[in-house]
PDB file of N, CA, C and O in Angstrom:
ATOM      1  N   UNK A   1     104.860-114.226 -35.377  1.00  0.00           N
ATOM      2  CA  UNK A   1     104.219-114.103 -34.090  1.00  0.00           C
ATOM      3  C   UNK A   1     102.741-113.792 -34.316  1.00  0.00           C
ATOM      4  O   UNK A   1     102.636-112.806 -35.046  1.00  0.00           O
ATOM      5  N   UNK A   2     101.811-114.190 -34.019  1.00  0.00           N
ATOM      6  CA  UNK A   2     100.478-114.377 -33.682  1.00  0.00           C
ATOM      7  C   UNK A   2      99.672-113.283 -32.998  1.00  0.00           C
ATOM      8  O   UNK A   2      99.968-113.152 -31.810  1.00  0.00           O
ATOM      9  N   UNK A   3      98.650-112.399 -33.490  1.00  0.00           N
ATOM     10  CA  UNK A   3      98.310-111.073 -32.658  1.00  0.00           C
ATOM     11  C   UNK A   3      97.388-111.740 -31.479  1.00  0.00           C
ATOM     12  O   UNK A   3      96.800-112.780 -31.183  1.00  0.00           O
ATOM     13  N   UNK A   4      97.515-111.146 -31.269  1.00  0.00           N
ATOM     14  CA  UNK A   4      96.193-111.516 -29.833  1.00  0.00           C
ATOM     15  C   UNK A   4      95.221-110.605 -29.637  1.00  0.00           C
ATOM     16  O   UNK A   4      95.453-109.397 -29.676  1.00  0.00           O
ATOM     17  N   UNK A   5      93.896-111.172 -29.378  1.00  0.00           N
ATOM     18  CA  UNK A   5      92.437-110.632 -29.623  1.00  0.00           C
ATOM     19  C   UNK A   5      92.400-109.092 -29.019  1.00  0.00           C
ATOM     20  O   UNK A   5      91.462-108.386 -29.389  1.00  0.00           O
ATOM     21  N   UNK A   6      93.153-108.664 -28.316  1.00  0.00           N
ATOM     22  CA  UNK A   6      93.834-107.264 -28.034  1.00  0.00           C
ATOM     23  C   UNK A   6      94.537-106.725 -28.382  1.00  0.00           C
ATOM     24  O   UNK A   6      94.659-105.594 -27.911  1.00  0.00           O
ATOM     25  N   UNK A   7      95.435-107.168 -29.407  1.00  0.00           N
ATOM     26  CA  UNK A   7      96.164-106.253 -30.103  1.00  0.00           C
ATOM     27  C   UNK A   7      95.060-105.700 -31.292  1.00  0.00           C
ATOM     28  O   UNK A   7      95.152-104.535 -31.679  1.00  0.00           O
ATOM     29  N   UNK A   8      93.937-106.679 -31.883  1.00  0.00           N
ATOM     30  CA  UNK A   8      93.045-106.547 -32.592  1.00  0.00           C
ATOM     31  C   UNK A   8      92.113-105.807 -32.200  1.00  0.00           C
ATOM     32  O   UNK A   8      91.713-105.203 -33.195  1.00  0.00           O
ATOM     33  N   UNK A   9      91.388-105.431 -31.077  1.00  0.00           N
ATOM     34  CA  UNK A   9      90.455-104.753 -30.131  1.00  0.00           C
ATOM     35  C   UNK A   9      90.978-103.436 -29.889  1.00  0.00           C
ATOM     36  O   UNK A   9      90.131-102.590 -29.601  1.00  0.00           O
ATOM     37  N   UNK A  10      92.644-102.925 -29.959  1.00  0.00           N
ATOM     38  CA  UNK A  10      93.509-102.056 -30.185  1.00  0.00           C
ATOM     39  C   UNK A  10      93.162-101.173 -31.480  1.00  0.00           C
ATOM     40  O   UNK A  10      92.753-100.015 -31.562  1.00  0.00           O
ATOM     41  N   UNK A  11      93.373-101.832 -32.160  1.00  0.00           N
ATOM     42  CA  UNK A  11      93.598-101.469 -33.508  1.00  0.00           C
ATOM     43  C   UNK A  11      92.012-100.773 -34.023  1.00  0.00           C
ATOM     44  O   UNK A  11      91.836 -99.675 -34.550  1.00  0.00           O
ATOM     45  N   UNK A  12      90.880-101.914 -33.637  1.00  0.00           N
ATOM     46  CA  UNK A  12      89.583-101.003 -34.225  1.00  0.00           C
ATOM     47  C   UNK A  12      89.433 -99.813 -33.167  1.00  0.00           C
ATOM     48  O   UNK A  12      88.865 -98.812 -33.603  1.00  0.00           O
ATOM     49  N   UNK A  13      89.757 -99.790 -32.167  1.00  0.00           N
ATOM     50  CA  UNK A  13      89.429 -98.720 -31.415  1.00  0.00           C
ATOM     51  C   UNK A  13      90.082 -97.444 -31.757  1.00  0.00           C
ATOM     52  O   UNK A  13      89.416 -96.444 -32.022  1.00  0.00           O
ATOM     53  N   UNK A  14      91.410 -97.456 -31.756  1.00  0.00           N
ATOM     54  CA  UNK A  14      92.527 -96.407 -32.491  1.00  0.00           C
ATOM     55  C   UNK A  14      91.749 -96.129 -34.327  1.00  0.00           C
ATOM     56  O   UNK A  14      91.557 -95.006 -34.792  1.00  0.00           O
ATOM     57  N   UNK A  15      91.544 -96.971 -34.803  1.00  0.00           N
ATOM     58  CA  UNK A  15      90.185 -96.756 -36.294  1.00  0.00           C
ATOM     59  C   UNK A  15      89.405 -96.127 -35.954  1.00  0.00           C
ATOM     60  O   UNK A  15      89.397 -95.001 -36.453  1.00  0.00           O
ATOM     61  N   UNK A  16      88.488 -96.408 -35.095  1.00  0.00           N
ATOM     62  CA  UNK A  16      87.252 -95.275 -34.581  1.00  0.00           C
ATOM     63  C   UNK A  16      87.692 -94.002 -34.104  1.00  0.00           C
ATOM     64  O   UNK A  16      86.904 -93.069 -34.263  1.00  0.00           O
ATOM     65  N   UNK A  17      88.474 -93.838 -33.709  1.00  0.00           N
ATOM     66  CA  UNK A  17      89.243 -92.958 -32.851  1.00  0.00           C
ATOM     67  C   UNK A  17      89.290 -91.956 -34.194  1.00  0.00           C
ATOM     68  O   UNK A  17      88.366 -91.144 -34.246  1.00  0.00           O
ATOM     69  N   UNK A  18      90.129 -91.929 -35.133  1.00  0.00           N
ATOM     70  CA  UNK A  18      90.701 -91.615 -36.209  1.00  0.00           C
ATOM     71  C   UNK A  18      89.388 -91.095 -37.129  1.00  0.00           C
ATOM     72  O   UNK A  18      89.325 -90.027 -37.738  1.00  0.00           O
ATOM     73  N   UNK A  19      88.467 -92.034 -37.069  1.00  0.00           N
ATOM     74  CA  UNK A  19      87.481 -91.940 -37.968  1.00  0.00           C
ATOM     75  C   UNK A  19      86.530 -90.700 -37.141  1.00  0.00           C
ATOM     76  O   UNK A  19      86.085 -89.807 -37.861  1.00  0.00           O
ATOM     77  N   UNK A  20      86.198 -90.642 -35.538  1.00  0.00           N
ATOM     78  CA  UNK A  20      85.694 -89.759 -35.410  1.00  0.00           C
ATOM     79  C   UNK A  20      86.321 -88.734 -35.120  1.00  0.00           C
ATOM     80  O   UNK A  20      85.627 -87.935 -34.492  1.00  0.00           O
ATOM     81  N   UNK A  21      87.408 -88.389 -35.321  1.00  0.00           N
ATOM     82  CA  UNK A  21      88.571 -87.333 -34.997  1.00  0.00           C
ATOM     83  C   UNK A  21      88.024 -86.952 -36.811  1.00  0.00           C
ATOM     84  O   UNK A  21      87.099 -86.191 -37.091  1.00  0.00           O
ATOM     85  N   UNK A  22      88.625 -87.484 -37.517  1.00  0.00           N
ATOM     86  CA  UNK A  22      88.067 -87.033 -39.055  1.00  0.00           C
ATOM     87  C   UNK A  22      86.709 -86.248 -39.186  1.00  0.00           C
ATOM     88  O   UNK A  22      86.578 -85.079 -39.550  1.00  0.00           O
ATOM     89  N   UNK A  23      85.605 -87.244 -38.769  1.00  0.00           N
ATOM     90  CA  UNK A  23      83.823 -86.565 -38.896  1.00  0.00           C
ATOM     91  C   UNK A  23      83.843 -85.096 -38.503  1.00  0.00           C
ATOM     92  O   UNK A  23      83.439 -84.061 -39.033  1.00  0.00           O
ATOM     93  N   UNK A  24      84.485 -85.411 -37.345  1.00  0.00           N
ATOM     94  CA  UNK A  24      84.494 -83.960 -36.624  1.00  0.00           C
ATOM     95  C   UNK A  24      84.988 -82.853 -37.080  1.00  0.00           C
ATOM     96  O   UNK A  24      84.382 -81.782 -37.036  1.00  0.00           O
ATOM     97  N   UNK A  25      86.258 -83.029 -37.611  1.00  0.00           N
ATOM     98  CA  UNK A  25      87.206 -82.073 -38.623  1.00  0.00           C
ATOM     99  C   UNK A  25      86.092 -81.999 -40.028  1.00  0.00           C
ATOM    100  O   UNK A  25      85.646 -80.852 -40.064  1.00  0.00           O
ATOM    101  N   UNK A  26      85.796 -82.435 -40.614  1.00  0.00           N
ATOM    102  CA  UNK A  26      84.722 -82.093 -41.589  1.00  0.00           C
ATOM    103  C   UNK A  26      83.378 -81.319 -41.220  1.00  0.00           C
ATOM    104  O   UNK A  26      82.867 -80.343 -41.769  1.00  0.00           O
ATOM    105  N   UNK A  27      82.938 -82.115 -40.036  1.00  0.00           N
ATOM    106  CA  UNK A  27      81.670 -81.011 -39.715  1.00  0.00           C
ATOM    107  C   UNK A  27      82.197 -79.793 -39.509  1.00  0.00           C
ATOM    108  O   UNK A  27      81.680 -78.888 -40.165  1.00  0.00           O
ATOM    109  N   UNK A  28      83.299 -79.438 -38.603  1.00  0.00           N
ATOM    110  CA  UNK A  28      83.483 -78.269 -38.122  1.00  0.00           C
ATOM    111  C   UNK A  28      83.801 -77.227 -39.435  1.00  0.00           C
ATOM    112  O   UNK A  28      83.798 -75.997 -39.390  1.00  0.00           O
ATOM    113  N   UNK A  29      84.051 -78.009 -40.504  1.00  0.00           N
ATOM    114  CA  UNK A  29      84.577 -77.105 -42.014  1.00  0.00           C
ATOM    115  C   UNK A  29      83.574 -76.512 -42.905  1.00  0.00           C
ATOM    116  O   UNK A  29      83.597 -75.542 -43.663  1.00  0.00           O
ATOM    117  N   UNK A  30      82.433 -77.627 -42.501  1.00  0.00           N
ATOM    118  CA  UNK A  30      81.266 -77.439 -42.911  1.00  0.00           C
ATOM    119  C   UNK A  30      80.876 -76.434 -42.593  1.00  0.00           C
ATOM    120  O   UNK A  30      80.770 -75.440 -43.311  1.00  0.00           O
ATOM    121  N   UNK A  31      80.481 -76.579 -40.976  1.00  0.00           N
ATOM    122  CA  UNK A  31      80.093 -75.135 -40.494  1.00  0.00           C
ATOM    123  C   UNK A  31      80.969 -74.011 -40.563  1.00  0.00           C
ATOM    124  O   UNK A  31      80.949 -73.004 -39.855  1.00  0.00           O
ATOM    125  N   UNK A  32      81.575 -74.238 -41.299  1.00  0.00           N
ATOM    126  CA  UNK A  32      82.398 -72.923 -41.360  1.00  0.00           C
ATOM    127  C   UNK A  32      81.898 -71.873 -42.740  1.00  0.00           C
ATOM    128  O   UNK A  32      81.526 -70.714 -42.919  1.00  0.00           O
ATOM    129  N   UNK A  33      82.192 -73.245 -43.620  1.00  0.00           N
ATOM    130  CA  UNK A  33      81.634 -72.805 -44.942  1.00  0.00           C
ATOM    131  C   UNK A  33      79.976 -71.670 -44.663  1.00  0.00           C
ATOM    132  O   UNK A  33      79.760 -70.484 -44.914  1.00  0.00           O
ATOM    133  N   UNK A  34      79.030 -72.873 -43.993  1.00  0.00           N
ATOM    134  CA  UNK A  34      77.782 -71.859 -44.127  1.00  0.00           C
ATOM    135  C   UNK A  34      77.872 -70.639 -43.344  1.00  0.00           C
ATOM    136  O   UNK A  34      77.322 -69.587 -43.669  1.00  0.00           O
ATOM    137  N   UNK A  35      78.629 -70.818 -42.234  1.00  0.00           N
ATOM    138  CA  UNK A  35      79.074 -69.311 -41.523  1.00  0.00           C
ATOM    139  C   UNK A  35      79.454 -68.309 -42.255  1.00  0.00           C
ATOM    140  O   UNK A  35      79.082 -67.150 -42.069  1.00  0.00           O
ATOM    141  N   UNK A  36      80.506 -68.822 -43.467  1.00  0.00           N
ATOM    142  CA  UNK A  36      80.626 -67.662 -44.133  1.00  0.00           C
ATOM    143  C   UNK A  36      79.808 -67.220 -45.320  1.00  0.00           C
ATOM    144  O   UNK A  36      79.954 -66.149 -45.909  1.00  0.00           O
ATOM    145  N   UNK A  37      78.466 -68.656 -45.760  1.00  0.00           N
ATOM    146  CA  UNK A  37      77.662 -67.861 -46.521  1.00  0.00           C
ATOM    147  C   UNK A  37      76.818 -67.184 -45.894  1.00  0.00           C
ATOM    148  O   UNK A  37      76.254 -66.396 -46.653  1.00  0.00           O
ATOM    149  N   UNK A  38      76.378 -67.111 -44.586  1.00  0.00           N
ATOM    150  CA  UNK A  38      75.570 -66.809 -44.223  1.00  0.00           C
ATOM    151  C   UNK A  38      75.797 -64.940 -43.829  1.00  0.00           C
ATOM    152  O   UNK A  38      74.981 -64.044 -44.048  1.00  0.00           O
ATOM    153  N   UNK A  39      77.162 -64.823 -43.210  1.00  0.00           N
ATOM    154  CA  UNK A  39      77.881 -63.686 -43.124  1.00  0.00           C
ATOM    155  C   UNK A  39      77.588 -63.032 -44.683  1.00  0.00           C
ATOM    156  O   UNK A  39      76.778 -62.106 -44.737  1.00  0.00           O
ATOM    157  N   UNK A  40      78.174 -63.457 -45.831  1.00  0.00           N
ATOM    158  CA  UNK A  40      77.807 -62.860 -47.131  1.00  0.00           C
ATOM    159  C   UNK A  40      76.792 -62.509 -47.408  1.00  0.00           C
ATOM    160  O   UNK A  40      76.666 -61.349 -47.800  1.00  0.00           O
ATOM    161  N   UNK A  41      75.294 -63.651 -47.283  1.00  0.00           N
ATOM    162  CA  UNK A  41      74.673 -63.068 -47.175  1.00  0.00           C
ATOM    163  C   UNK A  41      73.758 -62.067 -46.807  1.00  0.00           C
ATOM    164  O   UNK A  41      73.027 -61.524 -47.635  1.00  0.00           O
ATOM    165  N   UNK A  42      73.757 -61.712 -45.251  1.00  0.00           N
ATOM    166  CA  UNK A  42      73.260 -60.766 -44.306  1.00  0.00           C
ATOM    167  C   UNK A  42      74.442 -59.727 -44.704  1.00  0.00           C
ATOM    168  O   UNK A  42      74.198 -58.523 -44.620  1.00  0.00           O
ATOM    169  N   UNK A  43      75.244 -60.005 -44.975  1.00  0.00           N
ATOM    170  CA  UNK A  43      75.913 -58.621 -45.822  1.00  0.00           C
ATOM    171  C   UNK A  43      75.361 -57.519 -46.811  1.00  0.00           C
ATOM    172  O   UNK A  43      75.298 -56.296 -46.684  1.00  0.00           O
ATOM    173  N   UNK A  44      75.027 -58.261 -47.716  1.00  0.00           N
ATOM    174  CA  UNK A  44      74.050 -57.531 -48.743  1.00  0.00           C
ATOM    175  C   UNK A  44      73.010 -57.641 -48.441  1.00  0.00           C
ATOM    176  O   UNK A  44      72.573 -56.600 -48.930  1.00  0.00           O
ATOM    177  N   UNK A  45      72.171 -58.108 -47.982  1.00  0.00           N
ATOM    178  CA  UNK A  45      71.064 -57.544 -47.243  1.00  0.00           C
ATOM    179  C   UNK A  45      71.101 -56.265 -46.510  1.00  0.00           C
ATOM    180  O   UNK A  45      70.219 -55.409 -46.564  1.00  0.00           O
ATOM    181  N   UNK A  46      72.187 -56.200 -45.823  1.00  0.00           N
ATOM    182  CA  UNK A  46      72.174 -55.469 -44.862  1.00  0.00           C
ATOM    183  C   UNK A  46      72.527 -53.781 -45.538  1.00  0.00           C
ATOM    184  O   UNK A  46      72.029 -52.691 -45.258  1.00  0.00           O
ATOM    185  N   UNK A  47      73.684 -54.210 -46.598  1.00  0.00           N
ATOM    186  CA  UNK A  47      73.719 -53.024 -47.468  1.00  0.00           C
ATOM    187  C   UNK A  47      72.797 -52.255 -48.471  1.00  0.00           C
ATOM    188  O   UNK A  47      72.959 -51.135 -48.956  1.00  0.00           O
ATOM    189  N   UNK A  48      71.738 -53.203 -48.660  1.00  0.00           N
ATOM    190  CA  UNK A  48      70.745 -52.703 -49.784  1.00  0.00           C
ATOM    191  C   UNK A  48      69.404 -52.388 -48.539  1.00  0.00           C
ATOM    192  O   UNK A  48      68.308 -51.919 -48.845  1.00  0.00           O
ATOM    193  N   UNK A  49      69.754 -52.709 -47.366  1.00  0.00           N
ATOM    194  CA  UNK A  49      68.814 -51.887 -46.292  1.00  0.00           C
ATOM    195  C   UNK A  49      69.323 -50.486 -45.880  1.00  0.00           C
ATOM    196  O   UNK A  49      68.710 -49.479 -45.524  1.00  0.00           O
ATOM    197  N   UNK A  50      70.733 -50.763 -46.056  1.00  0.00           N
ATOM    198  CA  UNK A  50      71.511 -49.118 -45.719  1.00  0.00           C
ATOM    199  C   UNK A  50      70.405 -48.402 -46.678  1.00  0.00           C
ATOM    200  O   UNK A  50      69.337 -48.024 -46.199  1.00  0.00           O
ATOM    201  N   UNK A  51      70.777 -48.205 -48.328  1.00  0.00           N
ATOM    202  CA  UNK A  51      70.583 -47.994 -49.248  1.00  0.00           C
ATOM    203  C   UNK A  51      69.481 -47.570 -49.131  1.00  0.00           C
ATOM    204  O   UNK A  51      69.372 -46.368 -49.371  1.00  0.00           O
ATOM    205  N   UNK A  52      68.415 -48.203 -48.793  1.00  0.00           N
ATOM    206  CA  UNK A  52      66.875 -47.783 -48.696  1.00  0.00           C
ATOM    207  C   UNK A  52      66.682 -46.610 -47.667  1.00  0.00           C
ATOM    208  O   UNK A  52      66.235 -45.499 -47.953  1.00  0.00           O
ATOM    209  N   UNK A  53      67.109 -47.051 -46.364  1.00  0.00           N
ATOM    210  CA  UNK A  53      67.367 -46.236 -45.316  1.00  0.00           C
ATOM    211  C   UNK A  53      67.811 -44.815 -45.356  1.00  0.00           C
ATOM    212  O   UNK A  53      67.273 -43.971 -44.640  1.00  0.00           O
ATOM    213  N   UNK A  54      69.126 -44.431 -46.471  1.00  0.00           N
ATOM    214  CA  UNK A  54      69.162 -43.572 -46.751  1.00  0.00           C
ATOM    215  C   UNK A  54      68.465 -42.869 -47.854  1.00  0.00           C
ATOM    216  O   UNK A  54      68.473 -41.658 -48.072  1.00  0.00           O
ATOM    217  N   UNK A  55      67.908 -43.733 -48.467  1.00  0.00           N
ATOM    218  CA  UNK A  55      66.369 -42.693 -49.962  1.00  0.00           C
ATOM    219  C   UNK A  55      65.810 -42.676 -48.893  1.00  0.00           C
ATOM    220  O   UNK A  55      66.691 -42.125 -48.233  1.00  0.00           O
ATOM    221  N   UNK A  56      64.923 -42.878 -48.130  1.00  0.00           N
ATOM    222  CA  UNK A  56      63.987 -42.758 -47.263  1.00  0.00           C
ATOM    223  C   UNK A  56      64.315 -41.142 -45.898  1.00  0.00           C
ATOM    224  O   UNK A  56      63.495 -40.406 -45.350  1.00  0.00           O
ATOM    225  N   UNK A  57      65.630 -41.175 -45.828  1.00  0.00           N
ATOM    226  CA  UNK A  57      66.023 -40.178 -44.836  1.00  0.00           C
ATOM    227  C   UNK A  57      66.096 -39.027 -46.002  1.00  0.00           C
ATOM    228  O   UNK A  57      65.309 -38.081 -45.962  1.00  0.00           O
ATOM    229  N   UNK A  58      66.910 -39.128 -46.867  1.00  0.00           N
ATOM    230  CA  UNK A  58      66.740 -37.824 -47.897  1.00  0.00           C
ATOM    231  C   UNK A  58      65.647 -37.733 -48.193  1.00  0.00           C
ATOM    232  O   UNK A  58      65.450 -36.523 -48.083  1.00  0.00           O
ATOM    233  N   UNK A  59      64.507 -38.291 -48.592  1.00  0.00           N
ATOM    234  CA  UNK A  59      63.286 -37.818 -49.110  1.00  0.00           C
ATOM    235  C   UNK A  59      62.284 -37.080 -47.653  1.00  0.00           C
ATOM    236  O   UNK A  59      61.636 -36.034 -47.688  1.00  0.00           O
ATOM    237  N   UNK A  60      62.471 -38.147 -46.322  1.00  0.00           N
ATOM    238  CA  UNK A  60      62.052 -37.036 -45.203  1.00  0.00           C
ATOM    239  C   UNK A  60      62.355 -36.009 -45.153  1.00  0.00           C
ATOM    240  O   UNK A  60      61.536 -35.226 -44.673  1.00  0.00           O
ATOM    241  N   UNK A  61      63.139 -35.696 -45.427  1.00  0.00           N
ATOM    242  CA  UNK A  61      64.748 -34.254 -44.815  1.00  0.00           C
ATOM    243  C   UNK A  61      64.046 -33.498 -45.671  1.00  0.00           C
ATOM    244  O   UNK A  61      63.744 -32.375 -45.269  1.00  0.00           O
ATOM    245  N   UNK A  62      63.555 -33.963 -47.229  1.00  0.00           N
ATOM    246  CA  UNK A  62      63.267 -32.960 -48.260  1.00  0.00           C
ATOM    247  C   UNK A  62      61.437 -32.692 -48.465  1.00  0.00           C
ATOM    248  O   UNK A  62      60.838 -32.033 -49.315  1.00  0.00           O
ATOM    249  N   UNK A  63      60.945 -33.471 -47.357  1.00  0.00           N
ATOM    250  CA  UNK A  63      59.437 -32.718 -47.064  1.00  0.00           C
ATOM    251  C   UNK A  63      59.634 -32.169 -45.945  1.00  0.00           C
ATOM    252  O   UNK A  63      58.902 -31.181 -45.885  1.00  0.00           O
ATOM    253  N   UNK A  64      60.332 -32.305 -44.873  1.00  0.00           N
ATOM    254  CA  UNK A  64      60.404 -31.757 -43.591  1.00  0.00           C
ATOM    255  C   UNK A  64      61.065 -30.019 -44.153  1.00  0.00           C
ATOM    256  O   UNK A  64      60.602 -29.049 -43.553  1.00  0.00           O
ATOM    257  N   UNK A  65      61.895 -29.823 -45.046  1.00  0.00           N
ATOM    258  CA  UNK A  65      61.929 -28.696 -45.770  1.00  0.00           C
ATOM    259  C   UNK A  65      60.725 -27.552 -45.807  1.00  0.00           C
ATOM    260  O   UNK A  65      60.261 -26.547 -45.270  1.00  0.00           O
ATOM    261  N   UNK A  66      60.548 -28.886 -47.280  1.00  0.00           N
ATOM    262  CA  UNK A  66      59.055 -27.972 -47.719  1.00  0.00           C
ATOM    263  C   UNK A  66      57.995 -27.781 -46.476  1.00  0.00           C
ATOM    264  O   UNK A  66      57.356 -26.739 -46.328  1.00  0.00           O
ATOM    265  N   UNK A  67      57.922 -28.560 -45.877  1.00  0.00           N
ATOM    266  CA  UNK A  67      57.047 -28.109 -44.621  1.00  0.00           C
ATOM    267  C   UNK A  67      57.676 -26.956 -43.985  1.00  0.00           C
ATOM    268  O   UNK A  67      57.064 -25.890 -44.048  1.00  0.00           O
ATOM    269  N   UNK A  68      58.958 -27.001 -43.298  1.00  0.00           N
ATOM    270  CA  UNK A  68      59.215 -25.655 -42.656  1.00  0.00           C
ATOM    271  C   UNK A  68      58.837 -24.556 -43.809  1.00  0.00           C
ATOM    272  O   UNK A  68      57.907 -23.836 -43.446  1.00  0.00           O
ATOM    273  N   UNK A  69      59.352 -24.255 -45.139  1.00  0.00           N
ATOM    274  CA  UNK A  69      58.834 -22.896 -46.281  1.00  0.00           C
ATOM    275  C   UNK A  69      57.631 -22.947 -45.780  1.00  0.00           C
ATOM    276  O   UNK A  69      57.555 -21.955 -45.056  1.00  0.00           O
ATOM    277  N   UNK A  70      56.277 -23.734 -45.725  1.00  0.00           N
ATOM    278  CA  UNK A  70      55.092 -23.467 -45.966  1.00  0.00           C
ATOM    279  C   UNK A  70      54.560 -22.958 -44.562  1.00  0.00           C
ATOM    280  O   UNK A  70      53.622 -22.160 -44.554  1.00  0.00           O
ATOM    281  N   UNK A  71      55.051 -23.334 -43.533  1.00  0.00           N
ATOM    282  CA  UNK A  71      54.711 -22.891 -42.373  1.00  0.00           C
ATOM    283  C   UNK A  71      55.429 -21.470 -42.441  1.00  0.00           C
ATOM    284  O   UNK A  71      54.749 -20.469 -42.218  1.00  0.00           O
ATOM    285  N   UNK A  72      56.904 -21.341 -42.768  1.00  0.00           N
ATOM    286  CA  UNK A  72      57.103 -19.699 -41.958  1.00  0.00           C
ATOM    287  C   UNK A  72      56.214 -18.917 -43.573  1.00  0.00           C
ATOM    288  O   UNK A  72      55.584 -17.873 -43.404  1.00  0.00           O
ATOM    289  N   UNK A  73      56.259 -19.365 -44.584  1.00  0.00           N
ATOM    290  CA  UNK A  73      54.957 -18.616 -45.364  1.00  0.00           C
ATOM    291  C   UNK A  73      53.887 -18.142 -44.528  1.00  0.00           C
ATOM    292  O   UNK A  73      53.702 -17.008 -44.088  1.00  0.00           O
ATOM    293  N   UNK A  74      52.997 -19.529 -44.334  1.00  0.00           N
ATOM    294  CA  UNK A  74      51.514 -19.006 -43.574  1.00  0.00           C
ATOM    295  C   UNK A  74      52.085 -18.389 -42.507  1.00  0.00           C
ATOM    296  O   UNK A  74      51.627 -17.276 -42.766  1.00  0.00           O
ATOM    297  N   UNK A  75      52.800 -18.187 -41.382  1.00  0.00           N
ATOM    298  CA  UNK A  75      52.982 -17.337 -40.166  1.00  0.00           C
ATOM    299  C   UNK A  75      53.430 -16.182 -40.832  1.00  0.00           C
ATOM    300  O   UNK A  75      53.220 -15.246 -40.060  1.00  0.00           O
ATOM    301  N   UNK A  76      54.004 -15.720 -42.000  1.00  0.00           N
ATOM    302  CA  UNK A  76      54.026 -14.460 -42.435  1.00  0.00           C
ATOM    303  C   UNK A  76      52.792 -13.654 -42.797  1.00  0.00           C
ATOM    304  O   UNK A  76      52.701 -12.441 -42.604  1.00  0.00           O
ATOM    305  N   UNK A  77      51.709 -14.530 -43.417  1.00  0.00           N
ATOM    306  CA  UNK A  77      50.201 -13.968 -44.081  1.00  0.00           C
ATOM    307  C   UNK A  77      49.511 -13.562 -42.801  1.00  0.00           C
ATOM    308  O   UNK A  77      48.595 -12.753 -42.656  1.00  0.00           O
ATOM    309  N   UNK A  78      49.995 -14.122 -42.113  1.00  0.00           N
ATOM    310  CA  UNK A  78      48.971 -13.795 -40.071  1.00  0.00           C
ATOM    311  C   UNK A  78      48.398 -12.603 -40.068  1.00  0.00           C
ATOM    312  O   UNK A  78      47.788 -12.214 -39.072  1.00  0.00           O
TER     313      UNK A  78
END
C-alpha cells in the first residue's frame, strides 16, 4: 500500500515534535547544571565572607575593649 503525502507530512511533524521535545529536555539540564555551579559557587564565596566578617568583628570587639580600659583609666586620673 502506497503512503500518501499526509501520512508523510505526519511523520515530519511528529519528528519535529520529538526533536523539540528533546532540545528542550537538554536545555532545561543544562540550566540546571550551571544552577548548581553557580549555587557552589556563591557558596564559598559566601563562606570565606563569613570568615572575614568574623576576624573583622573579633578584632573590633578587641579595640572596643581596649578603648573602654583606657577611658575608665583616664576618668579615674580626673
Amino acid at each position: 500500500m502506497a503512503r500518501s503525502p499526509i501520512d508523510d507530512v505526519a511523520d515530519a511533524a511528529k519528528d519535529a515534535a520529538y526533536v523539540s521535545l528533546g532540545l528542550g529536555v537538554l536545555a532545561f539540564q543544562r540550566l540546571q547544571v550551571r544552577r548548581n555551579e553557580l549555587h557552589k559557587a556563591l557558596s564559598s564565596q559566601t563562606g570565606e565572607a563569613l570568615g572575614t566578617l568574623d576576624a573583622v568583628s573579633t578584632l573590633v570587639g578587641e579595640r572596643l575593649k581596649m578603648l573602654e580600659e583606657r577611658l575608665g583609666a583616664a576618668l579615674e586620673h580626673r
